[in-house]
N, C-alpha and C positions, 0 to 999 in steps of 0.2 A: 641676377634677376630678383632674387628673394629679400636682395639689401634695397634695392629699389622699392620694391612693394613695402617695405619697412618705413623706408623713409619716404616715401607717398601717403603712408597711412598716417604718419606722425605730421609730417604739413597738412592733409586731411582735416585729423583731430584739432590742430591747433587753427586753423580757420570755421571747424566746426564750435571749437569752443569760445573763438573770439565770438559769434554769432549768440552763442550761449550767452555769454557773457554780459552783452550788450543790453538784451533784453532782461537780464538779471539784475542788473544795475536802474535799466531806463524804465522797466516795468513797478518795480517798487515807487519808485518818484510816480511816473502818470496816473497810476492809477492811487496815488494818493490827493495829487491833482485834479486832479478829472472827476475822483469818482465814481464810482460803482456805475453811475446811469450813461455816463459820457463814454466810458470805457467798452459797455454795452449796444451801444449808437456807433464807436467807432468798430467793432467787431461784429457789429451786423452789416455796416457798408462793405466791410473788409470781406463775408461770406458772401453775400450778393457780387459783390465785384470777382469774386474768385471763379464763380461760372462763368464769365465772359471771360476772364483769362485763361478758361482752359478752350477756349475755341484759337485764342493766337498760339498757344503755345502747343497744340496736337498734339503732345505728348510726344512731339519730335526730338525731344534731349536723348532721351532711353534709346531708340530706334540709332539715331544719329550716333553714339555712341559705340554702340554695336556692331554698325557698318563703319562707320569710321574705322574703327581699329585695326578693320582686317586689312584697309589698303593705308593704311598710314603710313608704310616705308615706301611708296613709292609718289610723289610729290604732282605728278600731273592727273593721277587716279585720283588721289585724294582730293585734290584742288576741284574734278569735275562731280565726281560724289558731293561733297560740302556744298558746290554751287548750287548741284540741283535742291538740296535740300533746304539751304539758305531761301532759295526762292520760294520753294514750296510755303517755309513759315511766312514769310512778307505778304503772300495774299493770304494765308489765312488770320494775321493778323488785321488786315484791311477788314476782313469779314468779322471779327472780333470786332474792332471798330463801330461797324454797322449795328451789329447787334448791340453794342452800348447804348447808340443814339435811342434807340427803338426802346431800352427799359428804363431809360430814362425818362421819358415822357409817362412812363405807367404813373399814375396818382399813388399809387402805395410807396414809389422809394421816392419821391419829390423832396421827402425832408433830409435824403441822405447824397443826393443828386452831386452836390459839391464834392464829398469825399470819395466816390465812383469813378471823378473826372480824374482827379489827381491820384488815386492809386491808377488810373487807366496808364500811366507814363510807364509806368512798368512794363508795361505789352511792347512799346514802342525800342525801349532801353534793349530789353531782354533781346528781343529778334535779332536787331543790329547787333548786338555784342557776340553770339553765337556761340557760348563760354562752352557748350558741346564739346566746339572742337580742341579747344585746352585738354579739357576731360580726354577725350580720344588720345590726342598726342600724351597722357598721362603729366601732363607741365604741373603740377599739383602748387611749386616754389611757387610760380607767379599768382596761378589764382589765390593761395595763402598771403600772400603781404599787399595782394592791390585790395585783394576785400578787408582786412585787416587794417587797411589803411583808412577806408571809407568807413568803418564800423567805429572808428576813434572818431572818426571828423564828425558822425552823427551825435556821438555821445557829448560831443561839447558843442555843436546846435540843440541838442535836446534841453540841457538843461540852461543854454543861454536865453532861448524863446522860448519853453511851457513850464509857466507859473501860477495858471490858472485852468476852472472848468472850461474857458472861453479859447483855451489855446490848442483844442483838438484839433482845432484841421491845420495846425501847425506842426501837430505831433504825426498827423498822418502824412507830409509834406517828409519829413524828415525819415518816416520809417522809408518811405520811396527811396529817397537816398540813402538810407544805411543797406535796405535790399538790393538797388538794381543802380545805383548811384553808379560802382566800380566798372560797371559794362560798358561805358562811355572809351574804357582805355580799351577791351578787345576791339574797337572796329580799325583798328593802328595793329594791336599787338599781333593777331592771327596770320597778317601778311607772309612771317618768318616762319609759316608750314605752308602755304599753299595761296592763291590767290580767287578770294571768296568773291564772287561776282553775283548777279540778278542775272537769271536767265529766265525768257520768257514765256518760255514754251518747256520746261521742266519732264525728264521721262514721267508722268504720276504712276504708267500703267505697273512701272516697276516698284516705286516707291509707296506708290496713295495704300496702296491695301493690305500692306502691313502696318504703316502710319494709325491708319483708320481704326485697326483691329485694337492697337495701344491706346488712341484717343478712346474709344468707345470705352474699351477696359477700366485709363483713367478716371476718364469725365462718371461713369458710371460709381466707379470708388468715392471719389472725391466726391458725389452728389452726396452722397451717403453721409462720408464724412461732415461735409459741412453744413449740412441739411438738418446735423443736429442744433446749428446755431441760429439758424433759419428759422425752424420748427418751434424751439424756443420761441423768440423774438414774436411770431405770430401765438403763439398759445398761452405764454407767459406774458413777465414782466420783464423790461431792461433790467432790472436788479438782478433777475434771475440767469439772465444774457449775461450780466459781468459776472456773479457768483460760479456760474458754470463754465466763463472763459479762461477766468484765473486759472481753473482745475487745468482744463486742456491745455494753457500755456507751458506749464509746466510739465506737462504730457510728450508735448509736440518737440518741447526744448529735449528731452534725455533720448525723445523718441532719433530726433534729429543724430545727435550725436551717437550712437548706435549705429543708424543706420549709414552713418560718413563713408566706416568700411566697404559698401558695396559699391559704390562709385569709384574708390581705390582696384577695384581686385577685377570691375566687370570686364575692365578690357583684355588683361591677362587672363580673365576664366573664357573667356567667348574667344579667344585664338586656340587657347587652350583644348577645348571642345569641337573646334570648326576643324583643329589640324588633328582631330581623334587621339591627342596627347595627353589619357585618362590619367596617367600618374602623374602628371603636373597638374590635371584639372582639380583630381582627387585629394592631392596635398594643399593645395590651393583653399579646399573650402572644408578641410579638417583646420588648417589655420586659423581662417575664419570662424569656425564652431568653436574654438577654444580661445576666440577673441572674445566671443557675445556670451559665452557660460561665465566666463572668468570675470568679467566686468557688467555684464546685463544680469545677472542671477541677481548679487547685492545690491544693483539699482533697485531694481523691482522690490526686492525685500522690504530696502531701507525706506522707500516712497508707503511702502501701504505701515509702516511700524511709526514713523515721524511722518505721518500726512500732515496734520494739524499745525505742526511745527513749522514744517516748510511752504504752506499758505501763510503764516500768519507773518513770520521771515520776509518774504518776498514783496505780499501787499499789505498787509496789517490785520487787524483784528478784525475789522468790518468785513473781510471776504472770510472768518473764520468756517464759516456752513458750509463753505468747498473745501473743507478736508476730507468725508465721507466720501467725494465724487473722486476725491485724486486717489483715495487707496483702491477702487472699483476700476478707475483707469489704470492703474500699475498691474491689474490684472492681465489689462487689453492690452498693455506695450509688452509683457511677454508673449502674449501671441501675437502681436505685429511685427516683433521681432523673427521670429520664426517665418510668418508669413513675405518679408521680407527678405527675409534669406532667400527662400524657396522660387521668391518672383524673380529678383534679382539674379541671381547667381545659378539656378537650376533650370527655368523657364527659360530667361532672357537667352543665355547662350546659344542654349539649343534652338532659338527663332522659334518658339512655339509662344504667340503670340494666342492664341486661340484659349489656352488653360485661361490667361490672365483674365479676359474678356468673360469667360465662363465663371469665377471665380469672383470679379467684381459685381457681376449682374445678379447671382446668389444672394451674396453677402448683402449688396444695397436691397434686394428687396426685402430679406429679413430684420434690416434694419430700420428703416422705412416704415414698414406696417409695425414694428414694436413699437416706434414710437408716437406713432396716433392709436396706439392703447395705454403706453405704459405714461407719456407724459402728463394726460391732463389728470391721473390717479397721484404721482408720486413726485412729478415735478420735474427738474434739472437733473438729480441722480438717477434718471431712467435713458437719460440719451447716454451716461456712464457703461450703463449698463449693456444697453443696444453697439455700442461699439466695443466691446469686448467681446460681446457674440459674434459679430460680424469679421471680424478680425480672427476668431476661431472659426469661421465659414470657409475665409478664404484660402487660410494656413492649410487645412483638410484636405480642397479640392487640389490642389497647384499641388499638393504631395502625392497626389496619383500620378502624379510626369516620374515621380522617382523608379530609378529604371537601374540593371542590374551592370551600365556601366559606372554608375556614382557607386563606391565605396568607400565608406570612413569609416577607420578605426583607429583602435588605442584614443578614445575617450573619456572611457569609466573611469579613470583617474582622474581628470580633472574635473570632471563632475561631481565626483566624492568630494573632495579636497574642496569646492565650490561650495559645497553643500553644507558642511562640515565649518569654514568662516562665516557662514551666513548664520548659523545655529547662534556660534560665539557671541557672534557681531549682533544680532538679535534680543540676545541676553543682556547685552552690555548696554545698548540704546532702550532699551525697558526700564531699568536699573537707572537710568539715567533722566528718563521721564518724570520718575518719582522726586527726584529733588527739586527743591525749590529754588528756582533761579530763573531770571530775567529767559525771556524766550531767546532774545538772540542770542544772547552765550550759552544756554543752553542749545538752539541748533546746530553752532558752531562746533560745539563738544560734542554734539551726537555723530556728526557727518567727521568731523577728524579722527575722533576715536574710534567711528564705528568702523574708516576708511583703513587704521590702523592696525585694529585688531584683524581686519578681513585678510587687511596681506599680509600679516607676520603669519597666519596662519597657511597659506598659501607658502609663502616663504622655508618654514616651517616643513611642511608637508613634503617641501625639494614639488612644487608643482612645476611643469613643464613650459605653462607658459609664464611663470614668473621669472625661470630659468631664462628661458629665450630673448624675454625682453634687458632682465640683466647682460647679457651675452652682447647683445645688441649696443646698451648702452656703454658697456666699458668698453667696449672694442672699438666703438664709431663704428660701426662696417657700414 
């Protein structure tokens, strides 16, 4: 079981990072293309449109996940679970739908109205494809090489059609298909678990009100979240929308990959928990603690020590003024990380759907009211700021669930030993700042060596999870 989850985590990471990848490649190009203002226009349709996609999508992946997993070995349960909840999304995608029509016509988004419709294709993609249930079955192989596959085919439309400012809605055409492109093969692939039908009349009275309690939770988070870009866009400049998106691109990218782990582990920590099998729940998310200290400590380090670097890397010079925002958000991705943990993997199993809902509706309004104070005084580095607090709201509350059958121990070692590379690795990338050289081989040298010195130190130390993963690797298991 524990080589499985190994090798779930490692096809995980490695479609998390083709994702990464993708947009590490095709974001340096666009937005050297495009633009500062274009890039800003395309990330404001992008936040506007992300509220109506959170009405198709009800936050039914997480919920679906959850329950999936518990009846997944039996083929006719899971087939009537899946259907009911298949259906559930298709009408609320139709209502997604409607409420497009409806802010479309508003006069304030009329000049983005075009890039609204075509990112809307995702609603459509997303439902029919129902990649949930992949997730629940834990198929981790397949969703790794079909999205994998689709992320290459984007990267050679990307640069064969955007050549110009003129070519965003080309660019947003193809982010469609790099994101939700590959969901075209689940409505084929899923067959071979269960047989996913529309039904009409759906149980909701069992399903709707836990659904509801995650949607509410989400759409509440997510407002917040993207409300920074929102709020921008009406109080600022698009320069200041592109300046500020750079920051969180890069945010959202390491955020993302961190956070790949929980999707690997929720199915096995929620059987885990449901069958009250505390010492496999409890080894379970000491794993995982010593997956995000060992690898999210010198993220975060290295993001607020080489901010400047890695804006100027990615998009150029002209997005330089977003280095201050990215070391203020590497703040916020240690507590989103934390807070992720605690949603994911201590909340979700245990169906307390109620903490998350309490925890989002907090955090958005504290986040919310900071920034019709702190934005029109400080500008773009104030929504930086507002989500790192927020993010520390929610981390707080969801840690009240911690209860005295969760036990982790034998960590202080590899937190030392974490702490202790980070010191080095911080020394060394300082030291490294000061000489004079071209920015991109100087980034390159800060992230390799800095990558270097963190694990030989690790290595060095006999850390346990560097131990683990070596074990892992020379063995195959």
């Amino acid at each position: 079981m524990a080589s499985n989850i190994k090798k779930n985590t490692i096809y995980n990471m490695i479609n998390t990072v083709a994702k990464i990848i993708f947009p590490l490649i095709t974001f340096p190009y666009s937005s050297r293309v495009l633009h500062a203002a274009k890039i800003g226009t395309v990330n404001y349709a992008n936040s506007v449109y992300s509220y109506i996609a959170l009405i198709s999508t009800l936050s039914i992946t997480s919920y679906a996940v959850r329950e999936s997993s518990v009846v997944k070995n039996d083929r006719e349960k899971l087939g009537h679970l899946a259907s009911e909840i298949f259906s559930i999304n298709v009408w609320s995608t139709l209502i997604a739908y409607l409420v497009m029509i409806v802010v479309c016509l508003i006069p304030s988004f009329h000049n983005i109205v075009s890039l609204i419709l075509i990112n809307s294709i995702n609603m459509i993609l997303v439902t029919l494809g129902a990649d949930w249930l992949n997730t629940a079955m834990e198929d981790f192989r397949y969703i790794t090489i079909r999205s994998v596959a689709f992320q290459f085919l984007s990267l050679i439309l990307m640069f064969a059609f955007v050549h110009q400012p003129s070519d965003y809605v080309k660019y947003v055409v193809i982010s469609v298909i790099a994101s939700s492109g590959s969901e075209v093969m689940n409505m084929f692939y899923h067959r071979r678990y269960c047989e996913l039908r529309f039904i009409l009349h759906p149980n909701l009275k069992k399903h709707l009100p836990p659904i509801m309690k995650m949607f509410a939770a989400v759409i509440t988070q997510q407002f917040y979240v993207n409300s920074d870009t929102v709020m921008l866009g009406l109080m600022t400049t698009s320069t200041a929308v592109g300046l500020y998106s750079t920051a969180t691109k890069v945010y959202n990218i390491v955020n993302t990959l961190m956070s790949s782990i929980f999707t690997v582990v929720l199915a096995q920590a929620t059987i885990a928990y449901t069958h009250k099998n505390y010492d496999r729940y409890n080894n379970l998310l000491r794993k995982v603690i010593m997956f995000l200290i060992s690898l999210g400590l010198p993220i975060v380090v290295g993001m607020i020590v080489i901010s400047k670097n890695i804006i100027v890397f990615i998009s150029g010079p002209e997005y330089a003024a977003a280095a201050g925002t990215l070391s203020i958000l590497a703040v916020s991705l240690f507590f989103a990380i934390i807070h992720g943990f605690l949603g994911w993997l201590v909340a979700m199993p245990m169906g307390d759907y109620d903490i998350s809902l309490k925890a989002a509706f907090w955090s958005s309004l504290v986040n919310i009211g900071l920034n019709l104070v702190l934005i029109p005084r400080i500008g773009y580095p104030a929504a930086a700021v507002t989500t790192a607090i927020a993010e520390l709201i929610s981390a707080v509350i969801i840690a009240t669930r911690w209860n005295h059958n969760i036990q982790i121990r034998n960590i202080s070692k590899t937190v030392f030993h974490s702490i202790l590379g980070c010191i080095l690795m911080s020394i060394f990338l300082i030291f490294v700042k000061q000489v004079q050289m071209g920015v991109m081989l100087q980034t390159v040298l800060m992230i390799g060596g800095g990558a270097m010195i963190y694990g030989l130190t690790l290595l060095i130390t006999r850390d346990e999870f560097v131990r683990e993963a070596l074990k892992f690797v020379l063995r195959r298991e």
